[in-house]
matplotlib code that plots the C-alpha trace (Angstrom):
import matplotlib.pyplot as plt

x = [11.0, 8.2, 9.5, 13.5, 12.9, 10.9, 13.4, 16.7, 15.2, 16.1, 19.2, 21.8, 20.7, 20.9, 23.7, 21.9, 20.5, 16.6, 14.4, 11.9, 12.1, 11.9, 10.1, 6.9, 7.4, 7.6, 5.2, 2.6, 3.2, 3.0, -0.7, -1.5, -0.6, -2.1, -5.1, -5.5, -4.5, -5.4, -2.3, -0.4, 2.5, 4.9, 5.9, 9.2, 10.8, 11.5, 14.7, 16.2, 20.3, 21.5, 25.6, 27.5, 31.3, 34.3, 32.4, 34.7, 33.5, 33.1, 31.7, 28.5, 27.4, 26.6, 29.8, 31.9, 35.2, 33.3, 34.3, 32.0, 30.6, 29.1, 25.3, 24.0, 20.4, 18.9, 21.9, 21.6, 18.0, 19.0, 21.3, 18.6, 15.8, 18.0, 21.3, 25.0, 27.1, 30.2, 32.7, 32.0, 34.5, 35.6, 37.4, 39.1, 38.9, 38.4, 35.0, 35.0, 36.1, 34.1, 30.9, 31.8, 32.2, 28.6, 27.1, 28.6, 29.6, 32.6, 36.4, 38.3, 40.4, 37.1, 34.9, 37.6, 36.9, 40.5, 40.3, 38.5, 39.2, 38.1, 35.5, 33.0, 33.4, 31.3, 28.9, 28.7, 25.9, 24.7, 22.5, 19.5, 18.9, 18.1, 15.8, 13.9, 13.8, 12.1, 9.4, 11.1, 10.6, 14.3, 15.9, 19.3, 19.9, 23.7, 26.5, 27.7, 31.7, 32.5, 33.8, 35.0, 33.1, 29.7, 26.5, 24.1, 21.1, 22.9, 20.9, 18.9, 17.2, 13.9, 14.2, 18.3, 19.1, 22.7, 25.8, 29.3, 32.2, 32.5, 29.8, 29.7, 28.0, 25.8, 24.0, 24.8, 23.6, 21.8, 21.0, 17.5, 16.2, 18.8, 17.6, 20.0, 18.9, 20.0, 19.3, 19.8, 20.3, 22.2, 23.3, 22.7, 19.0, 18.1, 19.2, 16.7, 14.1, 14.2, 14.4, 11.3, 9.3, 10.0, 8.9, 5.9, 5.1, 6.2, 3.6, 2.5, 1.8, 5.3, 8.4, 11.0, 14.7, 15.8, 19.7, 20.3, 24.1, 25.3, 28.2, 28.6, 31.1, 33.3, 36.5, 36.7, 34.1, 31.2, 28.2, 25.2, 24.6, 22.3, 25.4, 28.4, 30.2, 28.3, 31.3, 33.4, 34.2, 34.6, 37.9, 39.4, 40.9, 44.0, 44.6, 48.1, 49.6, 49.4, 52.5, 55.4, 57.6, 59.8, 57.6, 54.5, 57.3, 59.3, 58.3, 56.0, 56.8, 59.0, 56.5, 53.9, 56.2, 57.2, 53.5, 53.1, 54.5, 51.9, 49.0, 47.2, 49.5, 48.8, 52.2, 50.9, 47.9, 47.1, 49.8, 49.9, 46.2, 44.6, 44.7, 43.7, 41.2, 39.3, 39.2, 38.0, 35.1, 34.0, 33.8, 31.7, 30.1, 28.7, 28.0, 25.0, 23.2, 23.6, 22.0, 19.4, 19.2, 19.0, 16.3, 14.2, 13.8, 13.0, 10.1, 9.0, 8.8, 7.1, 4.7, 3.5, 2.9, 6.1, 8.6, 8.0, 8.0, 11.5, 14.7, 17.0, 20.3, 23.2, 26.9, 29.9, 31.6, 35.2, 36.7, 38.9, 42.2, 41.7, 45.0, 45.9, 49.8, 50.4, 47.6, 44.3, 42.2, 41.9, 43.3, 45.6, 45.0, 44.7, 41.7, 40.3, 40.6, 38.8, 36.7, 32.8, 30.1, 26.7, 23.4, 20.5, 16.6, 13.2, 11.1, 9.6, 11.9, 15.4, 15.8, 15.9, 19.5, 21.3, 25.2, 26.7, 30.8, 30.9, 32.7, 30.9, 32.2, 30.8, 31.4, 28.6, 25.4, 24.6, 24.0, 22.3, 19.9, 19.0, 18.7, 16.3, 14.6, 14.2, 16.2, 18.9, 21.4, 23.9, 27.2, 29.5, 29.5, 32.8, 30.6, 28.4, 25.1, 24.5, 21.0, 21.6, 23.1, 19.8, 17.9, 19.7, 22.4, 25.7, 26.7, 28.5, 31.7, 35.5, 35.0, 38.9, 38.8, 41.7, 41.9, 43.3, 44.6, 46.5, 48.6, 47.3, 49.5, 47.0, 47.9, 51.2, 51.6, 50.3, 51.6, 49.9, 49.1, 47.8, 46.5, 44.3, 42.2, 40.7, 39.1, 42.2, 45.0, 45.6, 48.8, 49.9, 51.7, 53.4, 53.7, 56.6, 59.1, 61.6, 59.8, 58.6, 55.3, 53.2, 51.7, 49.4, 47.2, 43.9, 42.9, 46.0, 46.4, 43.4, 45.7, 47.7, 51.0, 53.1, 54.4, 54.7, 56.5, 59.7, 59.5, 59.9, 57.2, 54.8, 56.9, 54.3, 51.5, 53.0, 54.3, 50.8, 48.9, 51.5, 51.4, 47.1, 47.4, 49.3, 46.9, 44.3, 45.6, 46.9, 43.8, 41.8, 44.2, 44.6, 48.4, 48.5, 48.7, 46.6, 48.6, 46.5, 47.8, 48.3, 47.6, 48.0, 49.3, 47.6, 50.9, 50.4, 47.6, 50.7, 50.4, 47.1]
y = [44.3, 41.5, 39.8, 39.9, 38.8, 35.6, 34.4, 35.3, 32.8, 30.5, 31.1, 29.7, 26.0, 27.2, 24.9, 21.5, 19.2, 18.6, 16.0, 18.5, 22.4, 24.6, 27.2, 25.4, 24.1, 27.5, 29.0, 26.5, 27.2, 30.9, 30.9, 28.1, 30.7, 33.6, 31.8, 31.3, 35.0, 37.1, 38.4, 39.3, 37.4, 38.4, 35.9, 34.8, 37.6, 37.8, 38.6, 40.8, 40.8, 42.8, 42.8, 44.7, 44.0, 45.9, 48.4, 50.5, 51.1, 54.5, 55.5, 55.8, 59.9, 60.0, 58.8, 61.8, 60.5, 59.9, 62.2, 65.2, 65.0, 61.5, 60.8, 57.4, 58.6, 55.3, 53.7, 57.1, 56.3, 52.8, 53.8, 56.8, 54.2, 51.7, 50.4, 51.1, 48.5, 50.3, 47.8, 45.2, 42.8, 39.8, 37.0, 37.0, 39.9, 38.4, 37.3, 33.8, 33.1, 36.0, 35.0, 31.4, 32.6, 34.5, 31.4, 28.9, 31.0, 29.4, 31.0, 30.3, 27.3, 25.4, 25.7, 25.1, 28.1, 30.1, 31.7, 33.2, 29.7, 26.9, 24.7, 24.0, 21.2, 18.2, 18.3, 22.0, 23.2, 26.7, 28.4, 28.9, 25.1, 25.7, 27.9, 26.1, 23.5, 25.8, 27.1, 29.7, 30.7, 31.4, 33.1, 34.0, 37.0, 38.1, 37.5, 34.0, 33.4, 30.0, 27.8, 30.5, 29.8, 27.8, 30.3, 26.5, 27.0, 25.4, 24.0, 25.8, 28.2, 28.6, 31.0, 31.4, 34.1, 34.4, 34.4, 32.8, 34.2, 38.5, 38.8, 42.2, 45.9, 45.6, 43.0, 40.3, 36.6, 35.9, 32.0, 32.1, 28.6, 26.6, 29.0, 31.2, 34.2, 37.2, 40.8, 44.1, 46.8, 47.7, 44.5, 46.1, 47.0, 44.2, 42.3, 44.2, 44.0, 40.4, 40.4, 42.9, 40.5, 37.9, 39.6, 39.7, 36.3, 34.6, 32.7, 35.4, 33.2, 31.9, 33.8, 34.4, 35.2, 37.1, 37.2, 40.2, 40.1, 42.5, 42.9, 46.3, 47.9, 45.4, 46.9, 47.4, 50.1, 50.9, 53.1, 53.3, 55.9, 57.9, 58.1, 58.3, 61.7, 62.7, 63.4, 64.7, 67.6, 66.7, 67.3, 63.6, 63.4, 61.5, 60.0, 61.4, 57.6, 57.6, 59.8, 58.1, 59.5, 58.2, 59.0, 56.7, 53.9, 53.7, 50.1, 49.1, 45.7, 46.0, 44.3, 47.4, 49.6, 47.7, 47.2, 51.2, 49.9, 46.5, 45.8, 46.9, 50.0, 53.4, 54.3, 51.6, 50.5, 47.8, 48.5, 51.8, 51.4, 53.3, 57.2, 57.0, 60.4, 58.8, 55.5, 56.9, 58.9, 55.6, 54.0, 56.6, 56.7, 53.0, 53.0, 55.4, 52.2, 49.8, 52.6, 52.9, 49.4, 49.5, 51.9, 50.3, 47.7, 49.1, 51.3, 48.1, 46.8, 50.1, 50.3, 46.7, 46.8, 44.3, 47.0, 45.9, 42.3, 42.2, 42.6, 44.3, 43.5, 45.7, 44.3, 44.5, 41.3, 43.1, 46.0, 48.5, 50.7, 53.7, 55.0, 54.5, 53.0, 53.8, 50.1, 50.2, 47.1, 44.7, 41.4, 43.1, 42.9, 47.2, 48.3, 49.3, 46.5, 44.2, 46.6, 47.0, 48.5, 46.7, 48.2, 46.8, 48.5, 47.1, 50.0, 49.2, 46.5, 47.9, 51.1, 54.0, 56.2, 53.7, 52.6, 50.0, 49.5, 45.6, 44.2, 41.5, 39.5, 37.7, 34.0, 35.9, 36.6, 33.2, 32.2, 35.8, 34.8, 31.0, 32.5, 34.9, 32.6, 29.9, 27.5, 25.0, 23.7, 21.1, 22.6, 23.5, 27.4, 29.6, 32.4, 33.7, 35.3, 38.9, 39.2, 40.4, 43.8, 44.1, 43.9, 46.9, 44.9, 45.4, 42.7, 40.4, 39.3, 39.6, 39.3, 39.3, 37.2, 35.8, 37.2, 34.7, 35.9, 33.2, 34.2, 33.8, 32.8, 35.3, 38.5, 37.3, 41.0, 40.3, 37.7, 35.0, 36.6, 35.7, 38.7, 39.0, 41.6, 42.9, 45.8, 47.9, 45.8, 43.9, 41.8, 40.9, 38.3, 37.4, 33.6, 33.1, 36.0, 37.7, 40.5, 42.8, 41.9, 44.8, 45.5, 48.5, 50.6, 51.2, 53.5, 55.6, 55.4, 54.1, 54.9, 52.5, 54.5, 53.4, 50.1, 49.0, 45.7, 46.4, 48.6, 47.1, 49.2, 46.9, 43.5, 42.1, 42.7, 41.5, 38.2, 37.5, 37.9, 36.2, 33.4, 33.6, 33.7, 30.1, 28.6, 29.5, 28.5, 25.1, 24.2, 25.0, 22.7, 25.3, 25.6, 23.9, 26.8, 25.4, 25.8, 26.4, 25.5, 29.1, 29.6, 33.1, 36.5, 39.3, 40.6, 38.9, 41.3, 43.7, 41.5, 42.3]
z = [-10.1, -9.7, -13.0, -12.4, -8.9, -9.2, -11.7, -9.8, -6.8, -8.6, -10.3, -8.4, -9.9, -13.7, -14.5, -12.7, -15.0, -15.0, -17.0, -17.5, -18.1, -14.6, -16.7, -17.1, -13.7, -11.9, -14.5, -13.3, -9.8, -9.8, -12.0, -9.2, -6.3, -8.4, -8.3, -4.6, -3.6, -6.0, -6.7, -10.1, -10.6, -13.8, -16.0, -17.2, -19.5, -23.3, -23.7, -26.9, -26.7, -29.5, -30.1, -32.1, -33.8, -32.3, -30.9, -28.3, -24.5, -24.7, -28.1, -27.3, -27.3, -23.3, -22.4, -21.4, -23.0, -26.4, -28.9, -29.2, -32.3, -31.7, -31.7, -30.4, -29.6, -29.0, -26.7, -25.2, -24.8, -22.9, -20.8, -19.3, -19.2, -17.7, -16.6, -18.3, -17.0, -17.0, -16.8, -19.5, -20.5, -23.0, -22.3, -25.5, -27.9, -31.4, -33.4, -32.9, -29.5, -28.1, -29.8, -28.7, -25.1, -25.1, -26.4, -23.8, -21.2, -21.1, -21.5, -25.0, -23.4, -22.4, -25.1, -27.7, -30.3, -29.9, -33.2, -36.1, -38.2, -35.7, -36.3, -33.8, -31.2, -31.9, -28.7, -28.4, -26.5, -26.5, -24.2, -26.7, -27.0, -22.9, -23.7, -25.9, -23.3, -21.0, -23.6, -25.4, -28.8, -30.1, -33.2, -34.6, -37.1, -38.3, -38.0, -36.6, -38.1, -35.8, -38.2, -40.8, -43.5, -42.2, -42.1, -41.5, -39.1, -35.6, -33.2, -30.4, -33.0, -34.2, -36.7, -38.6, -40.5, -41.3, -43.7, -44.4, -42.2, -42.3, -44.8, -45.9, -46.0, -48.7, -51.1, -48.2, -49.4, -46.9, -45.4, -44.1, -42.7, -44.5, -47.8, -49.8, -50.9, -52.4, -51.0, -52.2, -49.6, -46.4, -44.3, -40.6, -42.4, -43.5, -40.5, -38.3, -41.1, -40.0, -36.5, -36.3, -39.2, -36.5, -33.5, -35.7, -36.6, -33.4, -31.3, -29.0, -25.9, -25.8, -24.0, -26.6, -27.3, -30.0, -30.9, -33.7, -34.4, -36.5, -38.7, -37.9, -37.1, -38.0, -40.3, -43.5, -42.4, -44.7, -43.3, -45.0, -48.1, -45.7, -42.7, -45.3, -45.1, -41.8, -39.8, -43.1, -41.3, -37.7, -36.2, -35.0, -31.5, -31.4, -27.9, -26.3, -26.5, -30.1, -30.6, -31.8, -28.8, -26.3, -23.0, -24.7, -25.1, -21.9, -20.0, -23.0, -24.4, -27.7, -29.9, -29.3, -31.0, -34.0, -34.7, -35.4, -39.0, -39.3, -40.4, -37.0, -36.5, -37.2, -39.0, -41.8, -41.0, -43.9, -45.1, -46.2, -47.8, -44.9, -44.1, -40.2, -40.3, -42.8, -40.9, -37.6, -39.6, -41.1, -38.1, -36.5, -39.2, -39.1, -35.8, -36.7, -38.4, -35.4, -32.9, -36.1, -35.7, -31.6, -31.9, -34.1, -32.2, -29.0, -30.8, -31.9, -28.5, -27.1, -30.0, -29.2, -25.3, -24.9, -23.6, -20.2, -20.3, -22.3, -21.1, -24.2, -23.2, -25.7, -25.9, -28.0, -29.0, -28.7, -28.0, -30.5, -30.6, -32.7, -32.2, -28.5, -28.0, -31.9, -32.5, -34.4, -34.0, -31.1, -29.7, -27.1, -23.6, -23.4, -22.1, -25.2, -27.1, -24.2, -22.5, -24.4, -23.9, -22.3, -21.5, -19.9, -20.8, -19.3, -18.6, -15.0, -14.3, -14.2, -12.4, -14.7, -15.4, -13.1, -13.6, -12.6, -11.6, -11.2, -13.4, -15.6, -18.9, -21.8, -20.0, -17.7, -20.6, -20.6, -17.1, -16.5, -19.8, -18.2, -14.8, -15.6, -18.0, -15.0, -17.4, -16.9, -18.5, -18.4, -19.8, -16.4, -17.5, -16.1, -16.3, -13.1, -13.6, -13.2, -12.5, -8.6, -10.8, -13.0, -9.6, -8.1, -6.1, -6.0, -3.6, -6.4, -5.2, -6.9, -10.5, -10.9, -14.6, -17.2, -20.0, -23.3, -27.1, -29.1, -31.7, -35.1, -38.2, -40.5, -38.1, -36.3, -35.1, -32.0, -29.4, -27.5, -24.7, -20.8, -18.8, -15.6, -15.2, -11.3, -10.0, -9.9, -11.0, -14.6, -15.1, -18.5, -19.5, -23.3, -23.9, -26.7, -27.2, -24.9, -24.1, -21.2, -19.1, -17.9, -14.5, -14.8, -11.6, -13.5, -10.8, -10.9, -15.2, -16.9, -20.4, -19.2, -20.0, -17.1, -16.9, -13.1, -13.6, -12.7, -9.7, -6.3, -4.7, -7.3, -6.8, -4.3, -6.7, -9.8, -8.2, -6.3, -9.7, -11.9, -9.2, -10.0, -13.3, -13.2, -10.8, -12.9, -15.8, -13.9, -12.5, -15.6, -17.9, -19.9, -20.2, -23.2, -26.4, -29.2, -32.7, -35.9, -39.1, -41.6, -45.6, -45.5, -43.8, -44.1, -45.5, -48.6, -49.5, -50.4, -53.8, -54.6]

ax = plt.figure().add_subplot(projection="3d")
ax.plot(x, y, z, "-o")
ax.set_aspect("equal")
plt.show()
């Protein structure tokens, strides 16, 4: 724990500016002490944070409400050498604000990115750019999509590897250094082809971070020729609130049921183009390349006596519905659309086949990353940093966090929508229709099938977190919904 620990001293001033980095500072003075008692002092970790796209909480094989056929040896592998943090969350459950928020540590409202078509924020800082401050060697490899279409090397990277918006599966064009090139092959392949080639060529007597972001498993789902037709003959376990029936609709909001028969619904999911067995299969299916991927990696870092100075954090950048309230896809406040899964792995550092039940967002990556790092930074980050957890604490406060979607003209299924989540409680709130809010006991119904809003047992609750909500939102100076200007609807690919 030698390594975690002398970096967590220090965390508390990781968002104080300094003229000089703290990593070369506190570096200096630990070889100085080393050299007057003879003891081994770690340095500052390499960190390897690996996220994935719209991967689910609980699809991972050694979860025990993952379907049974799944096989995720490698995350299986993290989570008994490490720590599965069980209750992972984003702020806002689509591509570009989410991946914003991990960068900044910062909710949707601050950092300006609200959805998958804003452009970056002239003066936008993020966290690797600290880093490098503080010594580190840093590089970026996938997926980026801020800005839609830009897939330009951004600042605070050494090494940029990326492409425009989605990308896709296979054949990606691939920006490397400002570069394009052409590849043949599988993208999530590739991608780690690069990351390991730059674990490779880095300066070995610098710390470094390495960002792999994958496209996977991002819909339209493609697995990899190896993976495809894996699970052809699994049997696919539909979750009880996916049957069109009175009981899954009584309380529920009127807009969930009339998006059975959208785009993200499972009575016509885009539109009528998608047979939901097949679907699920793909999905599974492409998650067997990311744990590829995941594994490859951490063999790598075995293989090359760096396991245990690197900290190999996993995440999801959303959450995803596969059938649960009649939805597929995310941007809903339900559990399974904000809810991801994260895994922590540094053999000899982080206790082995230990979970974790704080609850910890993406706003948080970024201040855990700089503390542990000894950097600093200047950006006033909403996030908290969850190093005391890596450490084997569990003495973090109330995490209670707000959760922010804002209606999109391209998928207007879905409505602006204001939600905070806590330890037992979440309240939801709908900005801009005349519908029903939701009040749900987590503890009680974790399907969230039974909408508490309107009974007076609940009224107390509802009214102190609906009162929180607004004072958050109030003091934040976030009450203000951004509108986006729309070309197109994703019902206009019926014309195709």
């Amino acid at each position: 724990m030698v390594g975690l620990i002398a970096s967590a001293n220090n965390k508390e001033s990781s968002v104080i500016l300094s003229p000089r980095p703290r990593w070369a500072v506190k570096f200096a003075f630990l070889i100085a002490i080393n050299s007057m008692v003879g003891t081994a002092v770690a340095a500052p970790k390499n960190v390897v944070f690996i996220l994935s796209d719209d991967h689910r909480y609980d699809f991972m094989g050694f979860m025990p409400e993952s379907p049974d056929f799944l096989q995720t040896p490698s995350l299986d592998k993290m989570a008994r050498e490490g720590m599965h943090l069980k209750n992972a969350f984003v702020t806002t459950s689509l591509c570009s604000p989410s991946r914003a928020s991990i960068l900044t540590g910062r909710y949707a409202h601050h950092h300006g990115i609200v959805d998958n078509t804003s452009p970056i924020p002239e003066g936008t800082t993020f966290f690797p750019a600290d880093l490098q401050r503080a010594g580190y060697q840093t590089a970026f490899i996938g997926k980026w999509h801020m800005g839609e279409v830009d897939d330009l090397p951004q600042p605070g990277f050494d090494r940029w590897v990326s492409f425009r918006g989605q990308g896709r599966y296979r054949d990606p064009l691939l920006n490397v250094d400002g570069k394009k090139i052409q590849h043949e092959g599988y993208t999530t392949d590739l991608l780690t082809d690069y990351a390991i080639d730059w674990l490779k060529e880095r300066e070995s007597d610098q710390p470094f971070f390495l960002y792999l972001s994958h496209k996977a498993v991002h819909a339209e789902f493609q697995p990899a020729e190896r993976h495809d037709g894996q699970y052809e003959q699994v049997k696919i376990p539909y979750p009880d609130s996916m049957d069109n029936n009175e009981r899954n609709y009584v309380g529920k909001p009127a807009w969930v049921r009339a998006q059975r028969d959208s785009w993200h619904g499972v009575d016509y999911a885009y539109h009528g183009d998608l047979q939901f067995d097949e679907f699920y299969r793909d999905y599974a299916e492409t998650l067997l390349g990311v744990d590829e991927s995941v594994g490859r990696v951490m063999t790598y870092l075995e293989e090359h006596d760096l396991a245990e100075d690197t900290l190999v954090i996993y995440m999801g950048d959303n959450g995803f519905l596969l059938g649960e309230h009649g939805l597929i896809d995310k941007r809903n406040a339900y559990e399974e659309s904000i809810r991801v899964p994260m895994l922590a792995w540094a053999p000899g550092t982080i206790a082995a086949n230990h979970a974790s039940e704080k609850l910890v967002r993406n706003i948080d990556v970024a201040p855990t990353i700089l503390a542990l790092a000894g950097a600093e930074t200047d950006v006033a980050m909403d996030g908290e940093s969850f190093l005391p957890l890596l450490e084997g604490s569990e003495t973090l406060g109330d995490r209670e966090f707000l959760y922010e979607y804002y209606w999109e003209h391209a998928f207007p299924h879905t409505p602006t929508t204001f939600a905070l989540r806590g330890g037992r409680y979440k309240y939801i709130y709908y900005h801009g229709i005349w519908d029903k809010n939701e009040l749900y006991d987590l503890k009680t119904d974790p399907r969230e099938q039974h909408n508490l809003i309107d009974l007076p047992a609940f009224k107390q609750i509802k009214d102190r977190m609906h009162q929180a909500l607004f004072d958050r939102l109030q003091k934040d100076d976030a009450m203000r919904v951004p509108i986006r200007r729309g070309t197109w609807q994703a019902a206009e690919r019926l014309l195709d």
